[in-house]
C-alpha positions in Angstrom: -73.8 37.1 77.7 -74.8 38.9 80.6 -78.1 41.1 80.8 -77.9 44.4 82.1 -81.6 45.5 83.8 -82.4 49.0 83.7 -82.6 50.1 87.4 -86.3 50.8 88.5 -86.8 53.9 90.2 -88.6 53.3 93.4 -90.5 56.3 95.3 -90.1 56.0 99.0 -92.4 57.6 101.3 -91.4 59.3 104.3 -93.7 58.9 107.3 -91.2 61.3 109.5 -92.8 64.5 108.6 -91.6 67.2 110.9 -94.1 67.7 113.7 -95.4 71.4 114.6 -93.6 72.5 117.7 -96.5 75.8 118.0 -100.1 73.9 118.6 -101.8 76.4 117.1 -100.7 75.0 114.0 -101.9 71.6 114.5 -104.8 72.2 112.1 -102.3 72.7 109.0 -99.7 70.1 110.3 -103.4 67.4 110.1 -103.7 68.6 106.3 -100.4 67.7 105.2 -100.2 64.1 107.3 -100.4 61.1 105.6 -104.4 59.5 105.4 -103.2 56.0 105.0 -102.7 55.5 108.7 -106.1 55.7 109.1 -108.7 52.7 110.2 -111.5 54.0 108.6 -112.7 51.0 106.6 -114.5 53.3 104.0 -111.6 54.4 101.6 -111.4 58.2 101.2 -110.0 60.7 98.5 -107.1 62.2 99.5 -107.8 66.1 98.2 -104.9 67.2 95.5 -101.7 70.1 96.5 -104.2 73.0 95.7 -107.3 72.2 97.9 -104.7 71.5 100.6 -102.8 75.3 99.7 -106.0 77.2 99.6 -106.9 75.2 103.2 -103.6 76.4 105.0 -104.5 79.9 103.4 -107.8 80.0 105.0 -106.9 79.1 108.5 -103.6 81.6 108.1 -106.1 84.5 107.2 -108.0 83.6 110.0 -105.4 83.4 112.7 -103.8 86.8 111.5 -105.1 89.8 113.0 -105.9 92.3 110.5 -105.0 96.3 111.3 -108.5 97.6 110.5 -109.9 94.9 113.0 -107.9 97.0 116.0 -110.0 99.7 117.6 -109.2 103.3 116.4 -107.8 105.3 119.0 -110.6 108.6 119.5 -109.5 111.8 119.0 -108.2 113.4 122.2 -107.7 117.3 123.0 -105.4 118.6 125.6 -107.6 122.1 125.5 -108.7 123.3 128.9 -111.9 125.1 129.0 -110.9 127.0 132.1 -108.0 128.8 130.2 -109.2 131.8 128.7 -108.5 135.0 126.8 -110.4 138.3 127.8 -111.6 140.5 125.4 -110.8 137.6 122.6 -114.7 136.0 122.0 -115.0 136.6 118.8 -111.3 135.8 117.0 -108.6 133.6 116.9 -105.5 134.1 118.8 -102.6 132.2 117.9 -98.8 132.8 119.9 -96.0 131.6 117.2 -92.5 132.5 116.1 -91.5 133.6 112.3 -87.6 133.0 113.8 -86.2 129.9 111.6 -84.0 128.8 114.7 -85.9 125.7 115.4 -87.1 124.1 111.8 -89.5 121.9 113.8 -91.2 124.7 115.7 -91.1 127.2 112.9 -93.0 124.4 110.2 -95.2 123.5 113.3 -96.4 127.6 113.3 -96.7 128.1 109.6 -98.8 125.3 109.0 -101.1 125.9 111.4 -101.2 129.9 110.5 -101.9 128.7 106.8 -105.2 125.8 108.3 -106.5 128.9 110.5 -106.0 131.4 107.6 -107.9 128.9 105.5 -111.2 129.9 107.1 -111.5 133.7 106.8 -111.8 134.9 110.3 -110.3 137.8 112.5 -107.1 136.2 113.3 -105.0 138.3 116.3 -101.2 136.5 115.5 -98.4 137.3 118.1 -95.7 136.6 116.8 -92.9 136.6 120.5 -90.1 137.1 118.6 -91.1 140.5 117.9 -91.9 141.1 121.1 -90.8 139.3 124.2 -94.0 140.5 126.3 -96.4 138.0 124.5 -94.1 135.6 126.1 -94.6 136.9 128.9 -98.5 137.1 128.5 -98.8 133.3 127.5 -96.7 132.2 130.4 -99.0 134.2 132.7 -102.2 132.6 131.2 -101.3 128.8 130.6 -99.0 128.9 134.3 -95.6 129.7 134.4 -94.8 126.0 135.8 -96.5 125.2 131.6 -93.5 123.8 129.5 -94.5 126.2 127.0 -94.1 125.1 123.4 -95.1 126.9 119.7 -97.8 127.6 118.4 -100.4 128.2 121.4 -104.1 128.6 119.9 -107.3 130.4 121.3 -110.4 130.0 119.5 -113.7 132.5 120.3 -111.0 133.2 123.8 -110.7 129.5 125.1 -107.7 127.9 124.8 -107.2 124.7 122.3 -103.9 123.7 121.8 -101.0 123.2 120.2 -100.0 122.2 116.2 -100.8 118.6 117.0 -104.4 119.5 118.5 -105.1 121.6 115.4 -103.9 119.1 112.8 -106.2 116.5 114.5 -109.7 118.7 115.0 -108.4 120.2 110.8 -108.3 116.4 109.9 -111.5 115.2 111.9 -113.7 117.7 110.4 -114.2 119.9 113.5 -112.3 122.7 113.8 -114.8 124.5 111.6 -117.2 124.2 114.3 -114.5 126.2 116.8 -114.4 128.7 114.2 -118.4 129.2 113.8 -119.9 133.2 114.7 -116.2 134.3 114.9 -115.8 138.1 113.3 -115.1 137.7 109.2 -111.6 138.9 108.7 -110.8 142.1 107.6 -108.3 142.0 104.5 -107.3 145.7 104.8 -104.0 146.8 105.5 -103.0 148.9 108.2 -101.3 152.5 106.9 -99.3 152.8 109.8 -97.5 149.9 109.9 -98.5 148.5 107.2 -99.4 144.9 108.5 -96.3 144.7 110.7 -97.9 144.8 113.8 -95.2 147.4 115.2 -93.4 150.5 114.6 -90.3 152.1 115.5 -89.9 153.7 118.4 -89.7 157.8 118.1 -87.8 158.1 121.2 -84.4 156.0 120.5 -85.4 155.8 116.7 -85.2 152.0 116.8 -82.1 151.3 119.0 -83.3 150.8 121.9 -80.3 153.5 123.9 -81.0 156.9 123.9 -78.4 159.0 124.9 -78.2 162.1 127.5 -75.5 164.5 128.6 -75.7 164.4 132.1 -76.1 160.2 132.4 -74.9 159.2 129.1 -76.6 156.2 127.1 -79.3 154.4 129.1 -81.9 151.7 128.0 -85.2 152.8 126.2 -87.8 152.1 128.7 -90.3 153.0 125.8 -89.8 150.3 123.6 -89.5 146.1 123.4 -85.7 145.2 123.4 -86.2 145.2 119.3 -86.4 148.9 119.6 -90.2 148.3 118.6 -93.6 149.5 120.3 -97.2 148.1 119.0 -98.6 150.2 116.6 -101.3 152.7 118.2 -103.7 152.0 114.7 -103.9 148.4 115.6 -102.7 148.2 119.4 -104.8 145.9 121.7 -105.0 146.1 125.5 -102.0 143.9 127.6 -104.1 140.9 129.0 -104.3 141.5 132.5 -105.5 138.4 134.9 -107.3 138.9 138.6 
């Protein structure tokens, strides 16, 4: 009669461990190796999985670079302080567009109309595509050679910057300190064109052609190419640089 023997399960241990090729893991691949190898003569307790897990975490934590460690880049401004508006020391004047043709641009000037709003000052908004002279005017102050973007800020008449320059000072805490001494604004309306800024113009009644016998139909030299002029209740002086 023949004896079967159960078959004895045998645990092999494999000294081949795969060896870091990065050194600056050498520290975790010393955890994981195998303490029987060593001469010490004083026997040693080999430290169970989760010492050994909470080890490898440590070193990992401290070989990652954490974000808030980086430095913080400081706020920068692109303003100029030798770029000026005359006759503007005491207000806010802002260039922008209400024209929807460029979403970018058109978000860019509403949001910063609605942070300089936000503060209750006299606020002089040109708005160019009304009228192409205050184009025409910012070119001639920030240098025609300017790649001219919208909107263009002047705070207390020196110049700031654009949406980005205003988001970052509104953010930081500091644009109320621009805004300091400026004239309160003044929440009246304006009966003659009633907050518009402009009125028709009573020579070509808004077409910008008037018309004539002798030469026929000629441009309106008295008017914007809207068939607009400024309205006399709230005109301002042209800017006019020496």
């Amino acid at each position: 009669m023949l004896v079967t023997r159960p078959k004895s399960k045998i645990w092999v241990r494999n000294n081949n461990s795969p060896n870091f090729s990065c050194p600056s893991f050498k520290d975790i691949q010393t955890l994981f190796s195998d303490d029987s190898n060593s001469n010490s003569p004083i026997p040693t307790k080999k430290p169970n999985i989760f010492h050994r897990v909470r080890r490898v975490t440590a070193i990992l934590r401290a070989l990652t670079v954490r974000p808030d460690s980086q430095p913080k880049p400081e706020l920068t401004r692109k303003s100029d302080p030798l770029i000026q508006i005359p006759g503007a020391d005491k207000k806010i004047v802002i260039y922008f567009t209400s024209l929807r043709v460029i979403r970018s641009t058109f978000d860019d000037c509403k949001a910063v109309r609605s942070i300089l709003r936000s503060f209750r000052v006299s606020m002089d908004e040109r708005d160019v595509s009304m009228d192409a002279g205050f184009m025409e005017e910012l070119k001639m102050i920030l240098g025609k050679k300017t790649k001219l973007s919208l909107p263009r800020v002047f705070i207390g008449g020196k110049y700031i910057g654009g949406a980005e320059e205003i988001r970052q000072l509104h953010e930081a805490g500091e644009l109320k300190k621009y805004v300091e001494g400026l004239i309160p604004a003044d929440f009246s309306t304006c009966e003659v064109c009633v907050g518009h800024r402009f009125v028709l113009c009573d020579e070509c009644s808004g077409s910008h052609k008037c018309y004539s016998e002798k030469s026929g139909f000629r441009t309106c030299t008295g008017c914007n190419e809207n068939g607009l002029i400024r309205c006399p209740s709230c005109y301002y002086a042209p800017i006019t640089l020496l």
